[in-house]
C-alpha positions as CSV (number, residue, x, y, z in Angstrom):
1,X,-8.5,-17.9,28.0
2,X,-10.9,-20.8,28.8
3,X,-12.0,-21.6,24.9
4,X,-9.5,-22.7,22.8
5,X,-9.3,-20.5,19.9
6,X,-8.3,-22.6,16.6
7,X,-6.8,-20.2,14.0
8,X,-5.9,-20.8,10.4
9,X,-3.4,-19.2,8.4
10,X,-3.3,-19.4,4.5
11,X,-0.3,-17.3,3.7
12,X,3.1,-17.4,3.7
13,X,4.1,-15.5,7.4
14,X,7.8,-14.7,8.9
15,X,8.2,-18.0,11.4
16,X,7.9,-15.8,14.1
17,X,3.9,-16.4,13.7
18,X,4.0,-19.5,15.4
19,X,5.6,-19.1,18.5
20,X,3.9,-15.6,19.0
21,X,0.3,-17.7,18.7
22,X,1.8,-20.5,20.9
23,X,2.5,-17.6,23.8
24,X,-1.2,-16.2,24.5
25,X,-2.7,-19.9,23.4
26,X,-3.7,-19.9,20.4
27,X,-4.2,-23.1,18.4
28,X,-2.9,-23.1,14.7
29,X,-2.9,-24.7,11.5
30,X,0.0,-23.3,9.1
31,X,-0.9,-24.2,5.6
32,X,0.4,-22.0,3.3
33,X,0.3,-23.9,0.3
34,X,-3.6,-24.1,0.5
35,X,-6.0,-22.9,-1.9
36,X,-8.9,-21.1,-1.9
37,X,-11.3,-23.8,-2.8
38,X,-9.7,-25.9,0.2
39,X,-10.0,-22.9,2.6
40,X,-13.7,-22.7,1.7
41,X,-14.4,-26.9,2.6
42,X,-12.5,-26.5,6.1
43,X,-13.1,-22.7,6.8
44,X,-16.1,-23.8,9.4
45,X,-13.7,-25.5,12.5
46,X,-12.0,-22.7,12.7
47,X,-12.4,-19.1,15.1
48,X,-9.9,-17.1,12.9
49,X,-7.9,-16.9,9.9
50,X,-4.6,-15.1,8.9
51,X,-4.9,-14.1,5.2
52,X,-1.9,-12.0,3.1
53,X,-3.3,-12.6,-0.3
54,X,-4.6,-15.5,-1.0
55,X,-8.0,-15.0,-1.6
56,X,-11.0,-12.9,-1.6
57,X,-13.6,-12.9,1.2
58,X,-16.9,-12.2,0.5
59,X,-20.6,-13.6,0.7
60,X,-19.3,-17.1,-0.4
61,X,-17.0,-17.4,2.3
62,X,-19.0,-15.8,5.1
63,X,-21.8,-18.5,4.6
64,X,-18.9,-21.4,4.7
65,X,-17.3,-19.5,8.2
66,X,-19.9,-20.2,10.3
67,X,-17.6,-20.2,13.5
68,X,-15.2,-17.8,12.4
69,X,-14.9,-14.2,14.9
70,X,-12.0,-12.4,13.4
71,X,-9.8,-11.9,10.3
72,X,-6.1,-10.5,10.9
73,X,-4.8,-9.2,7.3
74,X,-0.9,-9.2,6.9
75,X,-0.9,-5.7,5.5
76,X,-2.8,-2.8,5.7
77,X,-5.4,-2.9,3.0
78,X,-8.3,-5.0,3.2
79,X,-9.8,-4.5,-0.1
80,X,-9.6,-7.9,-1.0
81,X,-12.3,-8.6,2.1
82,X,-16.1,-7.5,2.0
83,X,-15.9,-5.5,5.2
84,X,-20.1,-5.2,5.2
85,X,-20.6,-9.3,4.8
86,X,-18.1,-9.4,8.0
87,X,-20.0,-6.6,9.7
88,X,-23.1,-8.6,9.1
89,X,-21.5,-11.6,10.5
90,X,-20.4,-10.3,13.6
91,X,-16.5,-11.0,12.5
92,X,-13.8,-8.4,13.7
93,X,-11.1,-7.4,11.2
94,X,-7.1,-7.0,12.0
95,X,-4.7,-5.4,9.8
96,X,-1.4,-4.1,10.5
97,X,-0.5,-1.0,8.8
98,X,1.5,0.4,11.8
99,X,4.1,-2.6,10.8
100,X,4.9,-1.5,7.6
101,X,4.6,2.4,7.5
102,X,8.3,3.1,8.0
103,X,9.0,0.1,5.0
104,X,6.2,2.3,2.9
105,X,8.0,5.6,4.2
106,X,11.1,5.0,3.1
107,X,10.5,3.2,-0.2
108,X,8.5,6.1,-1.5
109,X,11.4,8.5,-0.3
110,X,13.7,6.4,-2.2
111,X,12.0,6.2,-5.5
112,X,11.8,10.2,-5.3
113,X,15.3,10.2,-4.9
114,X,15.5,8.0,-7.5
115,X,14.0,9.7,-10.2
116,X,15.3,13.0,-8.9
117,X,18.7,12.3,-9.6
118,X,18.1,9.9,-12.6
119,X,19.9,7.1,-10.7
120,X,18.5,4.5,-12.8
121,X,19.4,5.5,-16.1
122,X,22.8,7.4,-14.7
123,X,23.6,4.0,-13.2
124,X,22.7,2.0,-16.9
125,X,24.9,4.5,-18.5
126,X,28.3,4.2,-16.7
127,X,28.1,0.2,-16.9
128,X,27.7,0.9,-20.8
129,X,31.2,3.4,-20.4
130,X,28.8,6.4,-21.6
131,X,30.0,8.9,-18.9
132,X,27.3,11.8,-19.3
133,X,27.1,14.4,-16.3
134,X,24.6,17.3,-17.4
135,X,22.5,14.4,-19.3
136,X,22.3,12.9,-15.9
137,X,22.0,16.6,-13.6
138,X,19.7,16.1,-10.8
139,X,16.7,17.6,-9.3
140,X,17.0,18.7,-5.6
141,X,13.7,17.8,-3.1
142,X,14.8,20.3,-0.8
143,X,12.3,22.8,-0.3
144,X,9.5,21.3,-2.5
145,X,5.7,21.1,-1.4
146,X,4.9,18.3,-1.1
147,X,1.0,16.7,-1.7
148,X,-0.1,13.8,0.5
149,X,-3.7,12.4,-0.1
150,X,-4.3,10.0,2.7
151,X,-2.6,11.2,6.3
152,X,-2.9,8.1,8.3
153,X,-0.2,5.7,8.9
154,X,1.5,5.6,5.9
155,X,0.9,9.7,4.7
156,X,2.3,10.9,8.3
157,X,5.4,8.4,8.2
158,X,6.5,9.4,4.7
159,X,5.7,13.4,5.7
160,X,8.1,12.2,8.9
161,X,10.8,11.1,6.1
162,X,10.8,15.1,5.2
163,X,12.0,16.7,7.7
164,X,15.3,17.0,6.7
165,X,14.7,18.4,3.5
166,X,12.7,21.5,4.2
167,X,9.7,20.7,2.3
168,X,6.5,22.2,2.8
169,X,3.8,19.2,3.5
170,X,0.0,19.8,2.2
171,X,-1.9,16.6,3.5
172,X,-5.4,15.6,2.9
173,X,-7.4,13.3,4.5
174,X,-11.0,12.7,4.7
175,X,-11.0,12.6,8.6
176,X,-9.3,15.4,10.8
177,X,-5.9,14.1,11.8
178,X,-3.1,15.1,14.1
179,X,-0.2,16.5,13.0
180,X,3.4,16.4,14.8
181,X,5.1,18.2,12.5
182,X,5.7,22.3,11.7
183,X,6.0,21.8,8.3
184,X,3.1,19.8,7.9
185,X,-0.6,21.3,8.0
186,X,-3.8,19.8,6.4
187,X,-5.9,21.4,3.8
188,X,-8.2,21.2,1.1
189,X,-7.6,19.1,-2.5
190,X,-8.0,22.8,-4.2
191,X,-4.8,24.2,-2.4
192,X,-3.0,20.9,-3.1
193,X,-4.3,20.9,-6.6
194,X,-2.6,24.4,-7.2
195,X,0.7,24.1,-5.1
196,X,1.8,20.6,-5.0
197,X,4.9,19.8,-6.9
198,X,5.4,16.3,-5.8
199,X,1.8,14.3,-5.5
200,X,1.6,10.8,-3.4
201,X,-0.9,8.6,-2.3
202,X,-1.3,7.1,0.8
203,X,-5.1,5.6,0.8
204,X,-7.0,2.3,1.1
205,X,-8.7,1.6,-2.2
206,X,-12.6,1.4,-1.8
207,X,-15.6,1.9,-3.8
208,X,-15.1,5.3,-3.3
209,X,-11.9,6.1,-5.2
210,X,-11.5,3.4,-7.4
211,X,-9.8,5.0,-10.4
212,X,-10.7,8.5,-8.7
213,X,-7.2,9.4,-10.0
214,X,-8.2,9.8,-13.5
215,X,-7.5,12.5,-16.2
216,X,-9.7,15.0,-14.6
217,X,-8.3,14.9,-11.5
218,X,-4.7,15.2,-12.3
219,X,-5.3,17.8,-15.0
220,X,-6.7,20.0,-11.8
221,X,-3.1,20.8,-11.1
222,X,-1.3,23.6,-11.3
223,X,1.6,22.8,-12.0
224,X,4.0,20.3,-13.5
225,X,4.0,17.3,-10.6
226,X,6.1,14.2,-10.3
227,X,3.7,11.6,-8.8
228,X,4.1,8.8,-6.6
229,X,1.7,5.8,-5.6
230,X,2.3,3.1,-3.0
231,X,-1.0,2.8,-2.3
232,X,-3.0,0.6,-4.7
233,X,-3.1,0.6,-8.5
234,X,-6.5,0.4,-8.8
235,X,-6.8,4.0,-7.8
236,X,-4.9,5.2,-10.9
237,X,-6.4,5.3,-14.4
238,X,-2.8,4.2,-15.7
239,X,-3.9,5.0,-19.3
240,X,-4.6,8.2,-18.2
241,X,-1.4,9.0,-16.5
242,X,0.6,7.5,-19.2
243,X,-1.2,10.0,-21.7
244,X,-0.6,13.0,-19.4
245,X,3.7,12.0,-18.4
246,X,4.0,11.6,-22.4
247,X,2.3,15.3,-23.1
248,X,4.7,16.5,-20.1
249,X,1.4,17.5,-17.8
250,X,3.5,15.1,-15.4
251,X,7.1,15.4,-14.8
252,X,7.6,11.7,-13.7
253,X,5.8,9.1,-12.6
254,X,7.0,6.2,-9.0
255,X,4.7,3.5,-9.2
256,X,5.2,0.7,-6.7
257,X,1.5,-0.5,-8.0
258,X,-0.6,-1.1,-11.4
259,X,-4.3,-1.3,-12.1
260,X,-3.5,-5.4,-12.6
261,X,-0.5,-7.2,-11.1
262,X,-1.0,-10.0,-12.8
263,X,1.7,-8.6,-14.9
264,X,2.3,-11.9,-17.2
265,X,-1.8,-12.0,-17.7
266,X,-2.7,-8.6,-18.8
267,X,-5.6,-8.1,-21.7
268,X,-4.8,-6.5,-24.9
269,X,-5.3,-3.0,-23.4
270,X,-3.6,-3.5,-20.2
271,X,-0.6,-4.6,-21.9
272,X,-0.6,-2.0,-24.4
273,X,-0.6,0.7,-21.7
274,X,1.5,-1.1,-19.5
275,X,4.2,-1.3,-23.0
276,X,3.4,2.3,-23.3
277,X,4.4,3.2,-19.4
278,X,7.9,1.1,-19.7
279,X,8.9,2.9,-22.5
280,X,8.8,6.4,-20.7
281,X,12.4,7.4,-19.3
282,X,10.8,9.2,-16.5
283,X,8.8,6.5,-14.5
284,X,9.8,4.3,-12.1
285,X,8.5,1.1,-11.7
286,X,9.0,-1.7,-8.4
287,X,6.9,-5.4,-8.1
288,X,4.4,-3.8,-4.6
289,X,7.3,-4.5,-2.5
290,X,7.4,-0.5,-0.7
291,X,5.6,-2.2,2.7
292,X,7.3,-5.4,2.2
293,X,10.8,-5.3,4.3
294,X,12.7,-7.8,6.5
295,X,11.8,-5.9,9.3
296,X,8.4,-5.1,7.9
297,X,7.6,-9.0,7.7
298,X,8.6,-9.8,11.5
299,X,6.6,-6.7,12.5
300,X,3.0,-7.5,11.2
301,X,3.5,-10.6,13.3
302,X,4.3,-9.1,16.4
303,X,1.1,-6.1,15.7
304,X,-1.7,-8.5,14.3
305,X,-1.3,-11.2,17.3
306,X,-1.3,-8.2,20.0
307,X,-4.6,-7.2,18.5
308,X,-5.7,-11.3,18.3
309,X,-4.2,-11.4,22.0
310,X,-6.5,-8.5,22.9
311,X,-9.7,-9.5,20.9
312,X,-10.2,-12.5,22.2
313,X,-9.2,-11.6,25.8
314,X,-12.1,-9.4,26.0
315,X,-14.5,-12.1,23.6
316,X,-13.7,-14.9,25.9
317,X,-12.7,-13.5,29.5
């Protein structure tokens, strides 16, 4: 490349994001400890950026990156970026959801498992010397169906996470989308809706189903589900499900995301749900870490600078 791309990253990245820019030539400027108000005064020298979390990207921030051609997201969603204002200003988006589908995959397995077997509390017991075997007898996942809204990515690795326990996978997914497995097969919501026993989400959130999850939609099942989301909390009315787990509509509840994770700034309502939810025995609860492995980390490296590599090959060549 003959222009010298100049690319800014405002997160927190596995080292690895250095030399990997260094190798197809881009230029960089690691400041992790920046804030969003800085970003915005130097945003206009720059080509690219390399966001995690730091900040929303909307109209504000458009106007201010005058120069700027592409966004690469460390992660797979990219709600927190106005995808029409960077449309409208001709700058390409990156993510990297192929790096952390098998973290997602086997995080979601694992909290199933969890729950299943009442690990949690079994393991809470014995250090307290309360030895309680039928209290603590298990659920088996073998030969469940299984529900999967969202087959891309992350919905086809955790269906891959399956195949040893015979279950039978109803996906659905907005788009047609292949399928490698036997067990697998796409459908409608209706013939999730009345055979799913175990329900998880696997979607970006978007205008379109924020809090689509909502009393309605999980009182359309037939029966008794244990549900999962890895996806984003935002999706969920949590007061909802929290109403339906204590009424025994839902078996259990694996959430590895809340409608606010800003869990020490929650409004009088937020936390009195959220008090409600951690009092139930049957849910499950991890910090939005089930994409967020070691290997994970290095990975989204190696994916979003292939994708910068190839962008700006064909912007510049």
């Amino acid at each position: 490349m003959n222009h010298k791309i100049k690319c800014l990253i405002i997160d927190e990245m596995h080292e690895s994001i250095i030399p990997l820019l260094e190798n197809i030539g881009i230029q960089h400027d690691y400041r992790p400890s920046i804030n969003p108000s800085e970003v915005m005064e130097i945003i206009a020298n720059y080509d690219g950026i390399i966001v995690r979390s730091k900040m929303r990207m909307e109209k504000d921030f458009f106007s201010c990156a005058k120069k700027l051609k592409f966004i690469a997201r460390a992660g797979a969603g990219m709600d927190l970026i106005d995808e029409n204002e960077a449309k409208n200003n001709g700058v390409s988006l990156f993510n990297a959801p192929e790096a952390n589908k098998d973290a997602v995959a086997e995080h979601v397995l694992g909290m199933i498992l969890c729950i299943f077997n009442k690990i949690k509390e079994a393991d809470a017991q014995v250090r307290n010397l309360v030895w309680d075997r039928e209290g603590n007898r298990g659920l088996e996942l073998m030969g469940k169906t299984v529900g999967i809204v969202g087959y891309g990515n992350m919905g086809s690795a955790f269906a891959q996470r399956l195949i040893g326990f015979d279950c039978k996978v109803l996906y659905y997914d907005l788009v047609a989308r292949p399928n490698r497995f036997d067990f697998a097969r796409q459908t409608t919501m209706d013939e999730i809706f009345e055979k799913a026993e175990v329900f998880s989400l696997h979607i970006p959130l978007t205008d379109r189903n924020y809090q689509m999850v909502n009393k309605d939609y999980l009182s359309k099942f037939q029966k008794k589900i244990h549900f999962v989301n890895a996806a984003r909390g935002e999706i969920v009315v949590l007061q909802d499900l929290v109403d339906l787990l204590k009424t025994g509509k839902i078996y259990s509840a694996a959430l590895d995301v809340l409608e606010n994770e800003k869990i020490n700034s929650l409004d009088n309502n937020q936390l009195k749900t959220f008090n409600e939810l951690k009092e139930l025995p049957q849910v499950l609860l991890t910090p939005h870490v089930a994409g967020w492995s070691f290997e994970s980390y290095a990975k989204i490296n190696d994916v979003l600078v292939s994708k910068i590599h190839s962008f700006c090959k064909n912007l510049y060549n």
